[in-house]
Biopython code that builds the backbone (N, CA, C, O; Angstrom):
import numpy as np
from Bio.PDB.StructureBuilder import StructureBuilder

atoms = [
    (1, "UNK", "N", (8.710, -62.314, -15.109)),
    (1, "UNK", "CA", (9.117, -61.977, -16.454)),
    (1, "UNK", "C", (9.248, -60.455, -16.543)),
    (1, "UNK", "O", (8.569, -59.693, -15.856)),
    (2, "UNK", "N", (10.307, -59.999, -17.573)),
    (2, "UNK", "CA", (10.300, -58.574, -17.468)),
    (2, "UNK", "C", (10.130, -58.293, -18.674)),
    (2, "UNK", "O", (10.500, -58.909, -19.673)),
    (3, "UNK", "N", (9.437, -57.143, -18.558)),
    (3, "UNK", "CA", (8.888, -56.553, -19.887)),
    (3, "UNK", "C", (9.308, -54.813, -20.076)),
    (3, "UNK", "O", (9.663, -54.015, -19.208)),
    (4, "UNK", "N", (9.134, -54.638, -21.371)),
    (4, "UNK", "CA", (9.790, -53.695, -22.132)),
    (4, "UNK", "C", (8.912, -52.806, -21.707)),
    (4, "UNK", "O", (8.022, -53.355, -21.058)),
    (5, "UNK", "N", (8.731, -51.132, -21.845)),
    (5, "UNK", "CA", (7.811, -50.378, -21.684)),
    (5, "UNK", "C", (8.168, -49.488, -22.749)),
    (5, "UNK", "O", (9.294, -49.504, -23.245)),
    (6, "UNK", "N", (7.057, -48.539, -23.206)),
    (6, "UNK", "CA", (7.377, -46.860, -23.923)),
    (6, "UNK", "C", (6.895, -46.207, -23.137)),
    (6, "UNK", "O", (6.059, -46.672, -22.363)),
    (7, "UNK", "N", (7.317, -44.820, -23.100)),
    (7, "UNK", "CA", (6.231, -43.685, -22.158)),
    (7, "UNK", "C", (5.700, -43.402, -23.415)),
    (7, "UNK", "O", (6.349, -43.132, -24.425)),
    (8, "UNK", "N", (4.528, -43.473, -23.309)),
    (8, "UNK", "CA", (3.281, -42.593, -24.200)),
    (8, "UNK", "C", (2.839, -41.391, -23.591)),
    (8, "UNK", "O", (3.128, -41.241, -22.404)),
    (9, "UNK", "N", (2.210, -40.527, -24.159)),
    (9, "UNK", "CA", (1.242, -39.695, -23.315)),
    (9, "UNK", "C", (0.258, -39.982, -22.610)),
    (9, "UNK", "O", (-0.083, -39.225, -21.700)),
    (10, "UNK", "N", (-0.349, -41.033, -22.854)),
    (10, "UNK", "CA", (-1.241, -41.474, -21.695)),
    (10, "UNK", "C", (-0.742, -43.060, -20.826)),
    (10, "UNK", "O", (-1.311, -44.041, -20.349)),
    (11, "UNK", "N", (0.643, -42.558, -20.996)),
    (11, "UNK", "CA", (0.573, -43.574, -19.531)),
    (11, "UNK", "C", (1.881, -44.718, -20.535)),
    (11, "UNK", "O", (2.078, -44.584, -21.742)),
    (12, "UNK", "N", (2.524, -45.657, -19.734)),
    (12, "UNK", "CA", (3.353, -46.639, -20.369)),
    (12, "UNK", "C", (2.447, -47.410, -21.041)),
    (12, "UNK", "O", (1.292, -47.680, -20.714)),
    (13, "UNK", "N", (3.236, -47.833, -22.276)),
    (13, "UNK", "CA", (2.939, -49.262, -23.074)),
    (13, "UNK", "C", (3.530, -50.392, -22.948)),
    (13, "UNK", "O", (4.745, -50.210, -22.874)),
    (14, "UNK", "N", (3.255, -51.431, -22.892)),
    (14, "UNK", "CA", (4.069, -52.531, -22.449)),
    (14, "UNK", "C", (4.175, -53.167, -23.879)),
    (14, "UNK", "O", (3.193, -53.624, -24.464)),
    (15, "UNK", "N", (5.974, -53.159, -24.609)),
    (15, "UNK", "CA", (5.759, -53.859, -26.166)),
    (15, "UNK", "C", (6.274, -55.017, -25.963)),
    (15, "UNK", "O", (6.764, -55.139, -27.085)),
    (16, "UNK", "N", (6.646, -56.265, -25.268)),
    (16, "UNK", "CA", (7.038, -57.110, -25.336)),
    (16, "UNK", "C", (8.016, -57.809, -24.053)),
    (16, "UNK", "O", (8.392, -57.153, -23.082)),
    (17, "UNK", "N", (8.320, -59.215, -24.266)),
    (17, "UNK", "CA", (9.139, -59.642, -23.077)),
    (17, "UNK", "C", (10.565, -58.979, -23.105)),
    (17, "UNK", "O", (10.953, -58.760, -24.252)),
    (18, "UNK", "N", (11.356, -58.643, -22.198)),
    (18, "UNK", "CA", (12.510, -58.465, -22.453)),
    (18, "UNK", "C", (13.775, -59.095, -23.627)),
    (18, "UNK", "O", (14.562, -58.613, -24.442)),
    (19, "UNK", "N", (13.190, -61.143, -22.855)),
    (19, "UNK", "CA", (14.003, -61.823, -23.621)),
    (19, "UNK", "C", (13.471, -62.170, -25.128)),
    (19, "UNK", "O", (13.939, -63.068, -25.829)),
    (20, "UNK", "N", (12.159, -61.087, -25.579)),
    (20, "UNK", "CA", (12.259, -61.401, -27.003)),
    (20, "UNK", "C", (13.111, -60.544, -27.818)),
    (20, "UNK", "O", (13.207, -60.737, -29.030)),
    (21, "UNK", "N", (13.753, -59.580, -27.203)),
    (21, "UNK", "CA", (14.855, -58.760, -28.148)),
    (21, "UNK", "C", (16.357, -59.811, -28.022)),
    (21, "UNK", "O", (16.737, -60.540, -27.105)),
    (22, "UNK", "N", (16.908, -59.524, -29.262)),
    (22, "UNK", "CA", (18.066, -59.555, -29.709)),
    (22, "UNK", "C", (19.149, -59.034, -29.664)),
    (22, "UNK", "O", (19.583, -58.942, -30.812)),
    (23, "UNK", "N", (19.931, -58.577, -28.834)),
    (23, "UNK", "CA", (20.764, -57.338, -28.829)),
    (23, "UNK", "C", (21.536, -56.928, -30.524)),
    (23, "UNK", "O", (22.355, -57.318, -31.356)),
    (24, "UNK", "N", (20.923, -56.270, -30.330)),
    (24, "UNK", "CA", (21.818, -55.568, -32.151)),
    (24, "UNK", "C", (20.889, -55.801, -33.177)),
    (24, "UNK", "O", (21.071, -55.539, -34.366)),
    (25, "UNK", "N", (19.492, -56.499, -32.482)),
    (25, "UNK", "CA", (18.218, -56.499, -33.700)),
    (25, "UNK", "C", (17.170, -55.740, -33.007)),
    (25, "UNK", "O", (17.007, -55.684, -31.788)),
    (26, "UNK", "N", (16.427, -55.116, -33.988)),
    (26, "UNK", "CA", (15.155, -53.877, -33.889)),
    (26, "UNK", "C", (13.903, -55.001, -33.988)),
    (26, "UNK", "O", (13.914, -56.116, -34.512)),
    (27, "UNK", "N", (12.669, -54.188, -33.188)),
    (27, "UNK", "CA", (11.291, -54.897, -33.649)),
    (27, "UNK", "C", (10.689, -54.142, -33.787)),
    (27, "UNK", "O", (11.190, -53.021, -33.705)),
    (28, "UNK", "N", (9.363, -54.253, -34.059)),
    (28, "UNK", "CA", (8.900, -53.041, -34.624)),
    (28, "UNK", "C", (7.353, -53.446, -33.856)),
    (28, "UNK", "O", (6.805, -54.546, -33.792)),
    (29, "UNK", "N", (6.849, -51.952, -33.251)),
    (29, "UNK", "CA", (5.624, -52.583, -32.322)),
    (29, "UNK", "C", (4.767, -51.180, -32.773)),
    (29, "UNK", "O", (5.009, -49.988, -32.963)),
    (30, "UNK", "N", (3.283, -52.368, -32.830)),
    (30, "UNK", "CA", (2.310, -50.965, -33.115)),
    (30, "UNK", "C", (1.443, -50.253, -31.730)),
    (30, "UNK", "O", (0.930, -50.631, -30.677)),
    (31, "UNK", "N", (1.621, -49.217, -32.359)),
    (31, "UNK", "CA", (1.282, -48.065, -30.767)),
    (31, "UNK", "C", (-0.158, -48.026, -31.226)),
    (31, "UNK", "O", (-0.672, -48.305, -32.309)),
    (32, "UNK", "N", (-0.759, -47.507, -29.844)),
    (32, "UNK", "CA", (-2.171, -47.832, -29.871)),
    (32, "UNK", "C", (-2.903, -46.703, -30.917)),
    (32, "UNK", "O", (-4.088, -46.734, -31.248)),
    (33, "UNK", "N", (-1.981, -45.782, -31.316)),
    (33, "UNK", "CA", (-2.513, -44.432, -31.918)),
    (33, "UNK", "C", (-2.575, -45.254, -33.739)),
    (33, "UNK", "O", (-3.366, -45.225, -34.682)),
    (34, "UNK", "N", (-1.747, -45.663, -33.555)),
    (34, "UNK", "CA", (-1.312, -46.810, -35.034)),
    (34, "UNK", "C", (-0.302, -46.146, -35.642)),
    (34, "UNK", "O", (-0.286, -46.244, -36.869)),
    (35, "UNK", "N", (0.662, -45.410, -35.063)),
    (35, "UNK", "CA", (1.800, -45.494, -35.004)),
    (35, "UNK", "C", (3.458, -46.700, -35.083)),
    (35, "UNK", "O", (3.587, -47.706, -34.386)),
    (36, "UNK", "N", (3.952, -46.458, -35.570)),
    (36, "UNK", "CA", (4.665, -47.953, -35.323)),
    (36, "UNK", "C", (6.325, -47.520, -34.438)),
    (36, "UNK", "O", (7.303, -46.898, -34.853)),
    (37, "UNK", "N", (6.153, -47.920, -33.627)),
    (37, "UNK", "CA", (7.998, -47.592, -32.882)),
    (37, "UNK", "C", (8.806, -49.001, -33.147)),
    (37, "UNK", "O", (8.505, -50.190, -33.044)),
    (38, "UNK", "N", (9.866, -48.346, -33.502)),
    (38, "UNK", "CA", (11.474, -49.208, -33.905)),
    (38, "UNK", "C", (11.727, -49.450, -32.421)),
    (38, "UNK", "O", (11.678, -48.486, -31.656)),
    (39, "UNK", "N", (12.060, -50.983, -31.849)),
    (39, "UNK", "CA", (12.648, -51.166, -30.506)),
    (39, "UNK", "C", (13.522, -51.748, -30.495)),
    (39, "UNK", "O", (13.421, -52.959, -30.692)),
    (40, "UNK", "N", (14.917, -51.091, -30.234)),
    (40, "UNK", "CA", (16.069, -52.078, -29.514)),
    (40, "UNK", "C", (16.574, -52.295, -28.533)),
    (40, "UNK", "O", (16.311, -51.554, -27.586)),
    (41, "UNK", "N", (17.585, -53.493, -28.342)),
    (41, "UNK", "CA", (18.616, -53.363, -27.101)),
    (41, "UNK", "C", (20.243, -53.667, -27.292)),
    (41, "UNK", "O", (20.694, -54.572, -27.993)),
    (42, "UNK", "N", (20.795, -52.994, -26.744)),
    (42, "UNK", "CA", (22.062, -53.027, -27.053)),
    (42, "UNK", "C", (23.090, -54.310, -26.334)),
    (42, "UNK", "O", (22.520, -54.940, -25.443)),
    (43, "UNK", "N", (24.412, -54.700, -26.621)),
    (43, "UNK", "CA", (24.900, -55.763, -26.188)),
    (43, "UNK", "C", (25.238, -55.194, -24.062)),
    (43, "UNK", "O", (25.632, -55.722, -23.022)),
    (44, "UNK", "N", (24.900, -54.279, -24.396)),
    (44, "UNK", "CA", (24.345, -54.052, -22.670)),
    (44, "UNK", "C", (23.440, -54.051, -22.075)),
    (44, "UNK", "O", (23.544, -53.753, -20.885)),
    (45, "UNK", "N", (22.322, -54.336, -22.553)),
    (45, "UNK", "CA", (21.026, -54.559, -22.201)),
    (45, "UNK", "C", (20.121, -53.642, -21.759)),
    (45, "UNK", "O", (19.127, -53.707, -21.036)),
    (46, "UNK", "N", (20.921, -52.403, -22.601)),
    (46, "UNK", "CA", (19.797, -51.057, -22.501)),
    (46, "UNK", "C", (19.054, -50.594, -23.856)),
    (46, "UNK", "O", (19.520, -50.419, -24.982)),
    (47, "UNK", "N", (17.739, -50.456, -23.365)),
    (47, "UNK", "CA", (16.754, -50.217, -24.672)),
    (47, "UNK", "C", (16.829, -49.019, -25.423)),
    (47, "UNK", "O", (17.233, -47.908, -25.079)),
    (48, "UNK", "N", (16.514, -49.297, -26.173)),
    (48, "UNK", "CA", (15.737, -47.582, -27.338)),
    (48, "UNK", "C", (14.999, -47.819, -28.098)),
    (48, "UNK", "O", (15.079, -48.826, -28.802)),
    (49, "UNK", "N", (14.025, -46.917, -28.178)),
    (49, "UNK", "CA", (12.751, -46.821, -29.073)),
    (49, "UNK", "C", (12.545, -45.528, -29.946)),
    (49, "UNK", "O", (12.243, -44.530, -29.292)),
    (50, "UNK", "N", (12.618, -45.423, -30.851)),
    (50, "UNK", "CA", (12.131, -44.859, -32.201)),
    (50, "UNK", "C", (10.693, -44.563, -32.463)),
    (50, "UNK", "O", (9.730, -45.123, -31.939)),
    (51, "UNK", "N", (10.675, -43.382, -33.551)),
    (51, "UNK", "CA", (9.870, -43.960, -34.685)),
    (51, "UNK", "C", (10.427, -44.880, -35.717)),
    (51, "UNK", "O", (11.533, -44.707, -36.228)),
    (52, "UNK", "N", (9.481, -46.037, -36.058)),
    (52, "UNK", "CA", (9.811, -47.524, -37.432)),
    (52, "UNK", "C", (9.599, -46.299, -38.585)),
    (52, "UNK", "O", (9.915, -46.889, -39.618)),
    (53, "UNK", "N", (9.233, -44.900, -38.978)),
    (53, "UNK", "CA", (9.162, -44.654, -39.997)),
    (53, "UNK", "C", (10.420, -43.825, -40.808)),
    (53, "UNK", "O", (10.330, -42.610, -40.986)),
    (54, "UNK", "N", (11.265, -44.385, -41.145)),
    (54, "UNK", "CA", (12.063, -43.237, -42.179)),
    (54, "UNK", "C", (12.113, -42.104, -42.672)),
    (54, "UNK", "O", (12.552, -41.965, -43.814)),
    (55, "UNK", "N", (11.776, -41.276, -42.100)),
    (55, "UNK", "CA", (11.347, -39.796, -42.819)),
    (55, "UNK", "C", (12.127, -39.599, -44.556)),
    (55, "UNK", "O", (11.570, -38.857, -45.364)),
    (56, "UNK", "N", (13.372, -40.322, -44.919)),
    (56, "UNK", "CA", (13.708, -39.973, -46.055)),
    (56, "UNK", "C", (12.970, -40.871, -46.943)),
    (56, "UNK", "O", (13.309, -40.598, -48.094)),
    (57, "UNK", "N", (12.245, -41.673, -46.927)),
    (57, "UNK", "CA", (11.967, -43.093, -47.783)),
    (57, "UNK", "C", (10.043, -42.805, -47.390)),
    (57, "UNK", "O", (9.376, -42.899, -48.420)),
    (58, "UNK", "N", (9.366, -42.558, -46.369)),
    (58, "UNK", "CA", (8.456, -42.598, -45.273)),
    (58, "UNK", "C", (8.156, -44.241, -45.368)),
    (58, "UNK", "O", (7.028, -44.732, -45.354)),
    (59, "UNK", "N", (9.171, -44.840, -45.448)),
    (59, "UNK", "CA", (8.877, -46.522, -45.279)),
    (59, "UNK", "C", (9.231, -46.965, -43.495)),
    (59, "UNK", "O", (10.067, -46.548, -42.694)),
    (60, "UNK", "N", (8.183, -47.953, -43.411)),
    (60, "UNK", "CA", (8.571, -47.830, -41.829)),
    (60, "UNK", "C", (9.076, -49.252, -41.846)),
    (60, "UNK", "O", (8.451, -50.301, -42.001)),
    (61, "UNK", "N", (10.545, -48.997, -41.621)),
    (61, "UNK", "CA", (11.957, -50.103, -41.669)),
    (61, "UNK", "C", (13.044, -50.265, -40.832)),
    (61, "UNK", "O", (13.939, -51.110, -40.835)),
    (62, "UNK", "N", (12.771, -49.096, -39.946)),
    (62, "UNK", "CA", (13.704, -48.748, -38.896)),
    (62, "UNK", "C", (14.218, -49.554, -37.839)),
    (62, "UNK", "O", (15.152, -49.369, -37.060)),
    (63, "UNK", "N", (13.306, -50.602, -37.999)),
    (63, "UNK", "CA", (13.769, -51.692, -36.834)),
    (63, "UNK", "C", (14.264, -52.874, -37.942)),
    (63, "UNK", "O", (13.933, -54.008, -37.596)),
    (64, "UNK", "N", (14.806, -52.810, -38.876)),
    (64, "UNK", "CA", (14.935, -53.442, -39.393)),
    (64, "UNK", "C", (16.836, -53.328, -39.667)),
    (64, "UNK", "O", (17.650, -54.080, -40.202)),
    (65, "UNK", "N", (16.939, -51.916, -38.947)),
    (65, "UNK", "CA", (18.273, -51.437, -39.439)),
    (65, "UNK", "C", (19.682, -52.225, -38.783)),
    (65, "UNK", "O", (19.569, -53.324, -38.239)),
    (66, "UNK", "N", (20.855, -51.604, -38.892)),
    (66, "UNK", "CA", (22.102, -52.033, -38.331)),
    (66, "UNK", "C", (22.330, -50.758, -36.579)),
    (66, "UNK", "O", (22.472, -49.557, -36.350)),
    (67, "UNK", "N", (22.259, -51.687, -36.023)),
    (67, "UNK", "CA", (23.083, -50.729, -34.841)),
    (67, "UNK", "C", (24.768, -50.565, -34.601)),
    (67, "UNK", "O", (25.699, -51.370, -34.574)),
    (68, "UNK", "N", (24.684, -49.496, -34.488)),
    (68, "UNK", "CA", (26.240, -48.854, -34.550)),
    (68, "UNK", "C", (26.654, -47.804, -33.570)),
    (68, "UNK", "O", (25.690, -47.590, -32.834)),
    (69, "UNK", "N", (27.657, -47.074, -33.251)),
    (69, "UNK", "CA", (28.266, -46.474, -32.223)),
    (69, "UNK", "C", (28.958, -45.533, -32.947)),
    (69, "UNK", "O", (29.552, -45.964, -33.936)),
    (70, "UNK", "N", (29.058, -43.977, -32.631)),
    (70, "UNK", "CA", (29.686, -43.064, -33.101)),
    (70, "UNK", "C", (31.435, -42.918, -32.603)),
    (70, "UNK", "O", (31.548, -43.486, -31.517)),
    (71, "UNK", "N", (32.708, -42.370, -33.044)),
    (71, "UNK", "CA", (33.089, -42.974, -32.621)),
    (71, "UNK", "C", (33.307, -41.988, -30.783)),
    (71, "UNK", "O", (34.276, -42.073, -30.028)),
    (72, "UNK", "N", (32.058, -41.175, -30.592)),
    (72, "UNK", "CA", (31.988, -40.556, -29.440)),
    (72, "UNK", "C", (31.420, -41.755, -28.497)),
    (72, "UNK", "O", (31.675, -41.703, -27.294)),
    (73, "UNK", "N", (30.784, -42.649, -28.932)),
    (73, "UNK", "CA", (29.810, -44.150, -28.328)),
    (73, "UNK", "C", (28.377, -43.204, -28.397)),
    (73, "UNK", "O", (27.716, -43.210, -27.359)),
    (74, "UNK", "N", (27.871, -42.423, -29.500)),
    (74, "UNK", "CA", (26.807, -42.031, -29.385)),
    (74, "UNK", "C", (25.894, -43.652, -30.349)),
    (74, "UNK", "O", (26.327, -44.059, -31.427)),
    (75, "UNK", "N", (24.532, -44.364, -29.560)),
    (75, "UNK", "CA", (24.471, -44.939, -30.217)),
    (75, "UNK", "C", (23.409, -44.927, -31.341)),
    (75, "UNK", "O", (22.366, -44.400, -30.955)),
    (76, "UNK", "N", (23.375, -45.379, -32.687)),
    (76, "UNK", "CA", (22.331, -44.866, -33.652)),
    (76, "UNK", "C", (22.266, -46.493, -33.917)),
    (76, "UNK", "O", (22.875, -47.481, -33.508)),
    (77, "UNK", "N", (21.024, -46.176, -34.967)),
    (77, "UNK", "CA", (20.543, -47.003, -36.146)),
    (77, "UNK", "C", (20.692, -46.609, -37.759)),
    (77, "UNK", "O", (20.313, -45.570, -38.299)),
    (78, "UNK", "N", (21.145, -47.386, -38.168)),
    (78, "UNK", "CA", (21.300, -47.509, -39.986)),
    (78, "UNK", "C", (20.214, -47.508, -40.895)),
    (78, "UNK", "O", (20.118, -48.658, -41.323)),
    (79, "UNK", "N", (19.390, -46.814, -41.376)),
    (79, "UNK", "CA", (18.169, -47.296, -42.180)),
    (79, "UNK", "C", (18.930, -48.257, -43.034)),
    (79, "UNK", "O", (20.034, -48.021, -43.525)),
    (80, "UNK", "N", (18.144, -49.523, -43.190)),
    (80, "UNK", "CA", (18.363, -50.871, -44.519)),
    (80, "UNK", "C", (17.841, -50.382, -45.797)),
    (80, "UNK", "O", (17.799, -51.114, -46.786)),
    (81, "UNK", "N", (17.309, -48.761, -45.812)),
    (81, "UNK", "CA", (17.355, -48.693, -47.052)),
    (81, "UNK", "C", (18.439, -47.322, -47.754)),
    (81, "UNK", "O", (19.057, -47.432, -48.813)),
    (82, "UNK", "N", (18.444, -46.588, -47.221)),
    (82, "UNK", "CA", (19.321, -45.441, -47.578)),
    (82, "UNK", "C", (20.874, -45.278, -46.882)),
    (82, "UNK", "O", (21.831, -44.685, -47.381)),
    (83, "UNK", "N", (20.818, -46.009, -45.543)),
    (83, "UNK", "CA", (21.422, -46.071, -45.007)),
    (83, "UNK", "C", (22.106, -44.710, -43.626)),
    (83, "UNK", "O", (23.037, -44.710, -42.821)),
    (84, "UNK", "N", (21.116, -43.823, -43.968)),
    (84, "UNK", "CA", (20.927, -42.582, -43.149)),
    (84, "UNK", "C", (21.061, -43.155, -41.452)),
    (84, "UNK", "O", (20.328, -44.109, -41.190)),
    (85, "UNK", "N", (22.048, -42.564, -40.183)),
    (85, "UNK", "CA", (22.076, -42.982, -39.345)),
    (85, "UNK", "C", (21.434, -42.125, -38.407)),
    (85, "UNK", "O", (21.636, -40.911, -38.400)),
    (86, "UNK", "N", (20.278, -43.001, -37.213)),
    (86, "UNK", "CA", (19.549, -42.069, -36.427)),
    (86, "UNK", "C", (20.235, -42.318, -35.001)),
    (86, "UNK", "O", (20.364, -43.376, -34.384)),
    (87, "UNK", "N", (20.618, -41.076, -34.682)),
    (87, "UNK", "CA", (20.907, -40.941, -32.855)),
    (87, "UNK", "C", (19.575, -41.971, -32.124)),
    (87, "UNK", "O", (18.417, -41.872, -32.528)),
    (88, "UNK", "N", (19.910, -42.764, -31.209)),
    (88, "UNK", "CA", (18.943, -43.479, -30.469)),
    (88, "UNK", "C", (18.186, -42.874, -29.430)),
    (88, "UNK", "O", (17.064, -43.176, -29.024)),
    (89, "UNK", "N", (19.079, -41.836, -29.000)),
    (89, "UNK", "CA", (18.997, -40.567, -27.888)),
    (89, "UNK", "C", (18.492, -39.931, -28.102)),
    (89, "UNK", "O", (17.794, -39.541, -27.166)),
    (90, "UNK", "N", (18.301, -39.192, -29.442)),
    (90, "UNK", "CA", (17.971, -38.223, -29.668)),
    (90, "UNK", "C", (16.854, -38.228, -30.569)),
    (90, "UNK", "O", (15.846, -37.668, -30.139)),
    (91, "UNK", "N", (16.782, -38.826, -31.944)),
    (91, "UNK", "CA", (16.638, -39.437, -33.194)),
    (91, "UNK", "C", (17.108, -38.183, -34.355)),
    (91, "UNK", "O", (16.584, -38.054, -35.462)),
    (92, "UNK", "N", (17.947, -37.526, -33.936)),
    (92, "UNK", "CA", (18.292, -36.390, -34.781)),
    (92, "UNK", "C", (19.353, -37.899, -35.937)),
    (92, "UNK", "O", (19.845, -38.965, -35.567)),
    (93, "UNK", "N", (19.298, -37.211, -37.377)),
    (93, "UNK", "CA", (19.688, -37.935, -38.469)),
    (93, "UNK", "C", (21.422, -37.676, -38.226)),
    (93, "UNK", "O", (21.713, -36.497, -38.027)),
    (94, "UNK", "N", (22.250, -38.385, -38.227)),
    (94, "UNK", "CA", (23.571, -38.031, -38.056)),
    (94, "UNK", "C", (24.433, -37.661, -39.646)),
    (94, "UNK", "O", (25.586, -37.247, -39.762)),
    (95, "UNK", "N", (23.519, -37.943, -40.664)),
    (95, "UNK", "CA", (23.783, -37.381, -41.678)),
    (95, "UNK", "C", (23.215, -36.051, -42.508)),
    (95, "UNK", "O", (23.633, -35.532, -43.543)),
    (96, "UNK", "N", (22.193, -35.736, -41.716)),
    (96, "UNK", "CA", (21.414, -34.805, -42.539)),
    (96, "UNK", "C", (20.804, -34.032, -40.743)),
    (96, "UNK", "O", (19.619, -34.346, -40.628)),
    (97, "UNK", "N", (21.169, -33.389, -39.764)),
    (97, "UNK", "CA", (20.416, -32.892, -39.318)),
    (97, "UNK", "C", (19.059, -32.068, -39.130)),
    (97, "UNK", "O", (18.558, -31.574, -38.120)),
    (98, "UNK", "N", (18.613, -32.097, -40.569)),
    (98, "UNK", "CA", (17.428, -31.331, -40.316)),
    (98, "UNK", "C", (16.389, -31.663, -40.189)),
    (98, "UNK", "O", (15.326, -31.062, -40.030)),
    (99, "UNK", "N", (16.976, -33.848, -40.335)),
    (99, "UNK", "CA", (15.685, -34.492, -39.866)),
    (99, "UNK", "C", (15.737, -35.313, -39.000)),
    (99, "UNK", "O", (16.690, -36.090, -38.952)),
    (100, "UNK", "N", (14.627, -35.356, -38.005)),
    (100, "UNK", "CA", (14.973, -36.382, -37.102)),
    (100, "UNK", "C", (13.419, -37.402, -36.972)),
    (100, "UNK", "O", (12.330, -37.199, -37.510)),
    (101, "UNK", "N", (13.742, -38.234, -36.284)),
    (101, "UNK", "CA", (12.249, -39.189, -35.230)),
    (101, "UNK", "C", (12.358, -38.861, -33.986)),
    (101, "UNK", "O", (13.257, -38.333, -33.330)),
    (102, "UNK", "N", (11.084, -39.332, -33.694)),
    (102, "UNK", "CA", (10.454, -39.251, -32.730)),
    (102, "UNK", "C", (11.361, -40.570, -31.750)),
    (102, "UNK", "O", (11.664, -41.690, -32.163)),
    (103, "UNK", "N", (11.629, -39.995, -30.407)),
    (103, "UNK", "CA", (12.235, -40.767, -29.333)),
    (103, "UNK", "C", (11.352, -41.631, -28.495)),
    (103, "UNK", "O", (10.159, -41.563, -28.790)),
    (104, "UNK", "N", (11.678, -42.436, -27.505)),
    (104, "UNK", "CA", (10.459, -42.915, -26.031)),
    (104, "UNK", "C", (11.400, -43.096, -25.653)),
    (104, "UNK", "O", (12.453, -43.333, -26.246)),
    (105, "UNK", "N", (11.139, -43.000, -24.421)),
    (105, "UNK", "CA", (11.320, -43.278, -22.881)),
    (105, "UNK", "C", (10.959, -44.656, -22.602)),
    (105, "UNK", "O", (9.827, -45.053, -22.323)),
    (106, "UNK", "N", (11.951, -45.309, -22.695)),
    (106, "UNK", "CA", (11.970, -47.345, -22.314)),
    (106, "UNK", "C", (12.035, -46.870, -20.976)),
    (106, "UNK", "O", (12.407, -45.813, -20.467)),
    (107, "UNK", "N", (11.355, -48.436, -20.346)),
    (107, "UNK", "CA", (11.357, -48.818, -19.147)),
    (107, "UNK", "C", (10.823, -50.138, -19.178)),
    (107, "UNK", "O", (10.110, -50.618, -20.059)),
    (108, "UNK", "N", (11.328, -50.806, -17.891)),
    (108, "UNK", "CA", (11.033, -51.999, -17.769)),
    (108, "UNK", "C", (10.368, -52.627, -16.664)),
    (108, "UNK", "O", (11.074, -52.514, -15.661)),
    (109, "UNK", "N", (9.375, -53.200, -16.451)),
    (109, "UNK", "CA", (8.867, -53.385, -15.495)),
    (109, "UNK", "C", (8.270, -55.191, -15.039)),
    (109, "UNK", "O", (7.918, -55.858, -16.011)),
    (110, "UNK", "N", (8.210, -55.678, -14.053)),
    (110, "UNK", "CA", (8.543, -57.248, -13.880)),
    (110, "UNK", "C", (6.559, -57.505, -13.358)),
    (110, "UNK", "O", (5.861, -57.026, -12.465)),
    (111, "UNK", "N", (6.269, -58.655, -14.667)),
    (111, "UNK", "CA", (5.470, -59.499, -14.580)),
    (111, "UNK", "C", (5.249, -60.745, -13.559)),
    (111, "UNK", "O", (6.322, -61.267, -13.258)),
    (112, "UNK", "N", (4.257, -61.268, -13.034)),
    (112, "UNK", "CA", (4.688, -62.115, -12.696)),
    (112, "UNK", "C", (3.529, -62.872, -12.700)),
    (112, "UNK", "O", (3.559, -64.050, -12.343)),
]
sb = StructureBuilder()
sb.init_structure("model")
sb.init_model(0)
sb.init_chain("A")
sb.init_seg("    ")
for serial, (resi, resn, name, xyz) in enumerate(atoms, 1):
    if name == "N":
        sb.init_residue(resn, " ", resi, " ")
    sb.init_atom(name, np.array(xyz, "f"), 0.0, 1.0, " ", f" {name:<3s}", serial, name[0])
structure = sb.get_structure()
């Protein structure tokens, strides 16, 4: 079985099976700090992880959002409530640069 990873600072987190993502749906996993990261995968089967918290709203909904493509193919997320779009790459706000989230480093690694 393959599983999802974050880089943390102390070391990877393992948030789930691969095949429980959705491509084009977010989940939302709590970090051991009690933090919450937004996790997706795209219809290519590459991940991104977030911060779940909204900096414009501080509601943590982010995995709850729409995934979308710039039309450079930069890819973001939609907050479901304001609708503010976050770089996945980066988490810089594509509407408001002066705010962004916090990124991870996915990886995947096989259970068995």
């Amino acid at each position: 079985m393959t599983m999802v990873q974050l880089r943390l600072v102390q070391g990877w987190f393992t948030v789930c099976a691969t095949a429980r993502l959705a491509p084009g749906r977010g989940v939302a996993a709590l970090l051991p700090d009690g933090r919450q990261a937004a996790v997706f995968t795209d219809r290519r089967g590459r991940t991104y992880a977030i911060d779940n918290r909204d900096p414009f709203t501080g509601a943590y909904v982010l995995s709850r959002g729409l995934l979308g493509s710039t039309p450079e193919g930069r890819p973001y997320v939609a907050s479901p409530l304001l609708k503010h779009r976050f770089d996945l790459e980066t988490g810089v706000c594509l509407d408001d640069e002066t705010q962004t989230v916090q990124t991870y480093l996915t990886g995947r690694s096989s259970w068995f």
